[in-house]
Backbone as CSV, one residue per row, in Angstrom:
resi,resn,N_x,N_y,N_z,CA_x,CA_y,CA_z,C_x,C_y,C_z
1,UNK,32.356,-14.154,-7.089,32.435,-12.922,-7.835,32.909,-11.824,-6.865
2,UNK,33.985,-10.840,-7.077,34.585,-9.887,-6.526,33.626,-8.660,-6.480
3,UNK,33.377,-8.221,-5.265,32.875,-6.713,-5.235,33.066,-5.773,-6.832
4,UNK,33.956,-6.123,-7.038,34.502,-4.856,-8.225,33.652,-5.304,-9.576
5,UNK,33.555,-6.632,-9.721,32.547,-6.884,-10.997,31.389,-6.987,-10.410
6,UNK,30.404,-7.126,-9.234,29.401,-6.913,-9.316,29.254,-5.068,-9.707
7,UNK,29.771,-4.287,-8.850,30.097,-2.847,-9.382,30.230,-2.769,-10.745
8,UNK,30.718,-3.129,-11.302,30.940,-3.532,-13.249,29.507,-3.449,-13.539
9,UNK,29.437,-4.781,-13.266,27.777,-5.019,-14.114,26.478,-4.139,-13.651
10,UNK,26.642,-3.694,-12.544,25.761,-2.242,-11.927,25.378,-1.530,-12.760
11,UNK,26.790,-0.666,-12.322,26.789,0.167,-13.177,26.715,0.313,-14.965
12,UNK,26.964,-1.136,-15.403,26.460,-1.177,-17.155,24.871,-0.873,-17.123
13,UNK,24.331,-1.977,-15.708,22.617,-1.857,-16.492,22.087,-0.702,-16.078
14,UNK,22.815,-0.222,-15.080,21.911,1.782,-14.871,22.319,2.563,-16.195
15,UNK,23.612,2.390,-16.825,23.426,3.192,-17.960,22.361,2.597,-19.249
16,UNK,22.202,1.035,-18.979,21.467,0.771,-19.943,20.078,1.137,-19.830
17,UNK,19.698,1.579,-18.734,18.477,2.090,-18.119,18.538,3.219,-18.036
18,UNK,19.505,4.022,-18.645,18.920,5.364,-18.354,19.775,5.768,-17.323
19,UNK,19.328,5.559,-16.238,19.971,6.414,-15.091,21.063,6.839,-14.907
20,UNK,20.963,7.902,-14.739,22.224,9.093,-14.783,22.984,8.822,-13.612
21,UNK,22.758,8.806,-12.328,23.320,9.162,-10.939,22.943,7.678,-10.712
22,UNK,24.101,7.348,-10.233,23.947,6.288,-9.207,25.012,5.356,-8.776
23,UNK,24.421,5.183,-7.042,25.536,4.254,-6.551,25.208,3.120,-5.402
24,UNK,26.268,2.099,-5.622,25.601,0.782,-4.847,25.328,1.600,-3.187
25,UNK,25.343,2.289,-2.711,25.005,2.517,-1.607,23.094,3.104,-1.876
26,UNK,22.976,3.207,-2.654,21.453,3.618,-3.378,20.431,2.271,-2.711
27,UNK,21.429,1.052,-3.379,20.262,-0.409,-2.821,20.117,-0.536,-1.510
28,UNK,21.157,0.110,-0.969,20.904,0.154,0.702,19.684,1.411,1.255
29,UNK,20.147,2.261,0.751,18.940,3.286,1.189,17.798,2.924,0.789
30,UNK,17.706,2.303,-0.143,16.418,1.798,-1.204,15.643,0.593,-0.369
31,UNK,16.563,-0.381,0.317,16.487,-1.206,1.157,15.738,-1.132,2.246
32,UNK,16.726,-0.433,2.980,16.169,0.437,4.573,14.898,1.396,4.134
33,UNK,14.352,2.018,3.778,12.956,3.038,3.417,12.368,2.308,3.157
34,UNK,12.332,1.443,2.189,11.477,0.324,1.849,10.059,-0.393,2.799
35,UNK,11.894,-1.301,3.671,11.524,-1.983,4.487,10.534,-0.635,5.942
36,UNK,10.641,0.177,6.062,10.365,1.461,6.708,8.747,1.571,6.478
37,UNK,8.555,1.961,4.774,7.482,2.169,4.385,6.531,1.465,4.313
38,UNK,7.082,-0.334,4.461,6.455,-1.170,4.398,5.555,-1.648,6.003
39,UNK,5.732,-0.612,7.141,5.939,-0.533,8.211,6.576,-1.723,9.403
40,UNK,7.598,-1.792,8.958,8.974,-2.926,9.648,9.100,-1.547,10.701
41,UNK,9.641,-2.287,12.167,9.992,-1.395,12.850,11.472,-1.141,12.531
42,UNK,11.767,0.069,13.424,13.302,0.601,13.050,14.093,0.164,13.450
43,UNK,13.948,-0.752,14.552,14.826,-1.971,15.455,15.300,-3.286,14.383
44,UNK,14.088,-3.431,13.607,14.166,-4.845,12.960,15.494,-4.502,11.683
45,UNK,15.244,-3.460,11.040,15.430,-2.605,10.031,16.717,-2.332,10.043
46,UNK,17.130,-1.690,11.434,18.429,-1.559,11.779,19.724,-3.038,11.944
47,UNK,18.766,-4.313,12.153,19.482,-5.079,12.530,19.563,-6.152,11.209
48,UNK,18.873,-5.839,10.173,18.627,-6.546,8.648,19.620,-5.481,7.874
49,UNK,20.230,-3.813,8.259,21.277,-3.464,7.434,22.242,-3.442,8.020
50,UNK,22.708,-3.975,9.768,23.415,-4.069,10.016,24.075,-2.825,10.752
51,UNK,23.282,-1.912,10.840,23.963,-0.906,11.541,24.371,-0.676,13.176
52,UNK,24.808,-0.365,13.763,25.174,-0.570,15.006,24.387,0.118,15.942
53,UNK,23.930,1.427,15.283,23.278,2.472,16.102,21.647,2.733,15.383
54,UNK,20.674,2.395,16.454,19.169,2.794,15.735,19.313,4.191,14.903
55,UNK,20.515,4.962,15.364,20.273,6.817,14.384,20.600,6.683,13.225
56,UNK,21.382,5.849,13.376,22.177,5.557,11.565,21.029,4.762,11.096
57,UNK,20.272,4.357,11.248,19.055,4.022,10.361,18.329,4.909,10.329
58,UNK,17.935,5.870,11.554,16.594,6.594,11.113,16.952,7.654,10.422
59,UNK,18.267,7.972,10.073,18.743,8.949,8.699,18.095,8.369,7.423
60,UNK,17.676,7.315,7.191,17.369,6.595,6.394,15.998,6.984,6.120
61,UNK,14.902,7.216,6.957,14.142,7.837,7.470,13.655,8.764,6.431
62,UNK,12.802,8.540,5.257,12.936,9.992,4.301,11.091,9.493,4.214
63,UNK,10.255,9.222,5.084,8.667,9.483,5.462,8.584,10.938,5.973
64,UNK,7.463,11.249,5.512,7.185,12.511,5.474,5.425,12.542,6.596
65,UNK,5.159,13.933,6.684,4.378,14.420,7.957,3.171,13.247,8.035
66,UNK,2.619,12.915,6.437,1.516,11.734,6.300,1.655,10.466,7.178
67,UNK,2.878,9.878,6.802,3.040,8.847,7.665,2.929,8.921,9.737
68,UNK,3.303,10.366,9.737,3.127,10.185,11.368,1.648,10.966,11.666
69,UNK,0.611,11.008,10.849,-0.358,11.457,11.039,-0.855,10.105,11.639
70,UNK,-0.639,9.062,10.311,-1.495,8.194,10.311,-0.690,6.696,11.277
71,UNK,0.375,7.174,11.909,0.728,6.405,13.407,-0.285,7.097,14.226
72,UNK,-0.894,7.825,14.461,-1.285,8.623,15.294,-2.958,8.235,15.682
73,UNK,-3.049,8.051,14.292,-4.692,8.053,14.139,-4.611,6.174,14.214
74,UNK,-3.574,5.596,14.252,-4.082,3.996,14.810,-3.901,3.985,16.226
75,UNK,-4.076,5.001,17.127,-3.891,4.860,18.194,-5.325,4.872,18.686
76,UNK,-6.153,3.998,19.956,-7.240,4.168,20.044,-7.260,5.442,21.116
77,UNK,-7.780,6.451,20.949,-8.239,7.234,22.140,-9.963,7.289,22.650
């Protein structure tokens, strides 16, 4: 199957779902945060989307102040 009909059929079932906005680069961001939130390191993360540079993943990066509280507080002091 060609890139262009998986894009086809995408985009039919987001309109059949509703969703207004959207694009195959979405399953990638959706992907990478995921795997993020799920706490995968950013090394592993980076090398499962293929990116070349750890920064181009941690743009990906959309955890907020909670999550680095609670890196913080598994630290033993």
């Amino acid at each position: 199957m060609c890139p262009d009909a998986v894009l086809k059929i995408v985009r039919r079932r987001a309109k059949q779902a509703g969703v207004d906005s959207f694009s195959p680069h979405d399953f990638r961001r959706t992907f990478c945060s995921d795997l993020l939130d799920a706490g995968i390191d950013i090394v592993t993360v980076q090398k499962l989307a293929g990116h070349a540079s750890v920064e181009t993943t941690a743009r990906y990066n959309r955890r907020g102040e909670e999550v680095k509280r609670q890196a913080v507080q598994k630290l033993d002091f």
